[in-house]
C-alpha positions as CSV (number, residue, x, y, z in Angstrom):
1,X,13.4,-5.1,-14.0
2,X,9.9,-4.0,-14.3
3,X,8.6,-0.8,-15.5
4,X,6.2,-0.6,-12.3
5,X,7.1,2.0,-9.5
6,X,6.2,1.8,-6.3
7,X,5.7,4.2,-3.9
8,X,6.1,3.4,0.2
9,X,5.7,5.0,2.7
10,X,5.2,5.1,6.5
11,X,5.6,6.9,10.1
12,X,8.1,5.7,13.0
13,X,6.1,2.8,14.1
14,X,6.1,1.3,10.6
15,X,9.8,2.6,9.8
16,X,11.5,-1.1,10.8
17,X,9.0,-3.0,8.2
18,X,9.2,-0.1,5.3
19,X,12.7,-0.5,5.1
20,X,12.5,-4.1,4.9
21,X,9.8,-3.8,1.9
22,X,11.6,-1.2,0.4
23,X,14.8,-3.2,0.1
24,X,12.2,-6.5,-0.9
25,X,11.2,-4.5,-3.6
26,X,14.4,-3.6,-5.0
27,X,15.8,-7.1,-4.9
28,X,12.4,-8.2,-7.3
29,X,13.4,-5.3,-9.8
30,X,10.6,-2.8,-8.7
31,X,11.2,1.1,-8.9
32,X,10.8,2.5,-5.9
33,X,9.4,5.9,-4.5
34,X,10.3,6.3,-0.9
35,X,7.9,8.9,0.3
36,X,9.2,8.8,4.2
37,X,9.6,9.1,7.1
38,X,13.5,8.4,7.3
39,X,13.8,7.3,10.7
40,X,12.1,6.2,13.8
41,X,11.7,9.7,15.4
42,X,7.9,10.1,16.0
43,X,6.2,12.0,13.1
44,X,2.1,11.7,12.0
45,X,0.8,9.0,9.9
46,X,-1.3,10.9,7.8
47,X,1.1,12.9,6.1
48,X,2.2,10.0,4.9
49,X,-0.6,8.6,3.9
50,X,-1.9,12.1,2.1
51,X,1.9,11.8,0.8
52,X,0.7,8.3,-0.8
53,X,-2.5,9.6,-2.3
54,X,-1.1,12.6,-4.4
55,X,1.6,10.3,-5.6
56,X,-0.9,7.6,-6.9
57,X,-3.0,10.5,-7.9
58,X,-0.3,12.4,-10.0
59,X,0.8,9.2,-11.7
60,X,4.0,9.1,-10.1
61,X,3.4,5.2,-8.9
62,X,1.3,2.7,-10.2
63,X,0.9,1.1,-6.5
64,X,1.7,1.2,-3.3
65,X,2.8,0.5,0.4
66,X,2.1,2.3,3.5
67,X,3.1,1.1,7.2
68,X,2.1,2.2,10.4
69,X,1.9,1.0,13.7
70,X,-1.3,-0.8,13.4
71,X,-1.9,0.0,9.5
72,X,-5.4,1.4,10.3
73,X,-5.1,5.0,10.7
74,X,-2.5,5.2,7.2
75,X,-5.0,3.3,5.6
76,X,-8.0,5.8,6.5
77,X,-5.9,8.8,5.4
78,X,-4.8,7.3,2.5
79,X,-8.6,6.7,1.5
80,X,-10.0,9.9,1.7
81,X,-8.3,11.0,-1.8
82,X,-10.3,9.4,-4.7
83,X,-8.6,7.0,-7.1
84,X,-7.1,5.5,-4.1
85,X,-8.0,1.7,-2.7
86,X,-5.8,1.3,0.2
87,X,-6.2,-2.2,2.0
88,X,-5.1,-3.3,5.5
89,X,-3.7,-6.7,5.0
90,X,-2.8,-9.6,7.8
91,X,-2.7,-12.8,5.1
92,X,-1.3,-13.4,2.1
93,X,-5.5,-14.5,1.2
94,X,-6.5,-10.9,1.8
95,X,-3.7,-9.6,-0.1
96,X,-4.9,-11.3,-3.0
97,X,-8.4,-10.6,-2.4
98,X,-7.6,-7.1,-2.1
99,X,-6.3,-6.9,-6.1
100,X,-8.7,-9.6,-7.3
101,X,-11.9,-8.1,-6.2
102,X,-11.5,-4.8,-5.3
103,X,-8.7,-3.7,-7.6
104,X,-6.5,-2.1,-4.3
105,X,-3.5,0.0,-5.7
106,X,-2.1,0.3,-1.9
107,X,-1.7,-2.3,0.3
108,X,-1.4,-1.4,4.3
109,X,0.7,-3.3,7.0
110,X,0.8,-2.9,11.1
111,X,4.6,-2.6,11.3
112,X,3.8,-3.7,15.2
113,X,0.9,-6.5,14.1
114,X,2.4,-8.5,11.2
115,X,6.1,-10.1,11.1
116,X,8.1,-9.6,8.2
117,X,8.2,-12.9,6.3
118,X,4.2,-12.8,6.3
119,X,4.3,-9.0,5.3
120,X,6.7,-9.8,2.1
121,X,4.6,-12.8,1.3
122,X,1.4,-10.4,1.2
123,X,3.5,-7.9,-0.8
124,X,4.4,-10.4,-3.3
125,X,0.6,-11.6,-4.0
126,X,-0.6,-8.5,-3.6
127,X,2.0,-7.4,-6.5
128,X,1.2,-10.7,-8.5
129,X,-2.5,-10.7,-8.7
130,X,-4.9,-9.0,-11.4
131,X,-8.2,-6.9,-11.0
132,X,-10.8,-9.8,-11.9
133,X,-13.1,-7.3,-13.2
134,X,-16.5,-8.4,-14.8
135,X,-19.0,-7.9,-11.7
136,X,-16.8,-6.3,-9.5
137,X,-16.0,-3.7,-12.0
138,X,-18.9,-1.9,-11.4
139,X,-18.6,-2.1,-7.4
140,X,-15.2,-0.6,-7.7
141,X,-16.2,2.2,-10.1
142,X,-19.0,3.1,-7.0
143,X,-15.7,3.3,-4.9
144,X,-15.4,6.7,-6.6
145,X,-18.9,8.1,-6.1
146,X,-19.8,7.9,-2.8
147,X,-22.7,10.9,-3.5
């Protein structure tokens, strides 16, 4: 088992593929923070995705995993906090991309755009791949001061 927690998270159109990540997770010895919703009734994303961003912020997960219906509007709430870098995958390349150059600690799915297998496959490099650092250090550092 690793020592990495993970939070998740999502609203009702992303409910389906959380569970499946969640239960992904688990099986590859991940700690998990389920942050919500619990069910498909119709709730808004960016609680959840404020939910995300205080738990990265606090320390409470290292990384982590929202859903929504189209992945676009969890992913803009989850950005607003600083110390976040949530990306909006479709490909396992962008999953990686999104570690190895920009150091993402959340990665985003369209529970209604992306099919399981492909969203687990992203999951898995997006959990497997390192910050590359050197030039894109700074970059991601600028993340943080927008002024």
């Amino acid at each position: 088992m690793t020592s990495i927690t993970v939070a998740i998270a999502s609203d009702h159109a992303g409910f389906e593929l959380k569970t499946s990540l969640k239960q992904r997770l688990a099986d590859l010895g991940y700690g998990v923070l389920d942050l919500g919703t619990d069910g498909p009734r119709s709730v808004d994303y960016p609680d959840f995705g404020f939910a995300m961003a205080r738990a990265i912020g606090a320390g409470k997960a290292e990384k982590g995993v929202l859903v929504c219906g189209s992945g676009i509007g969890i992913s803009m709430a989850a950005n607003r906090y600083p110390g976040v870098r949530a990306a909006l995958v479709h490909d396992a390349y962008g999953a990686r991309m999104s570690r190895r150059h920009n150091d993402a600690n959340v990665i985003c799915f369209g529970g209604r755009t992306i099919g399981g297998d492909v969203a687990e496959d992203c999951l898995e490099q997006f959990l497997n791949t390192e910050f590359e650092g050197g030039r894109h250090a700074d970059r991601v550092a600028k993340l943080s001061r927008p002024e």
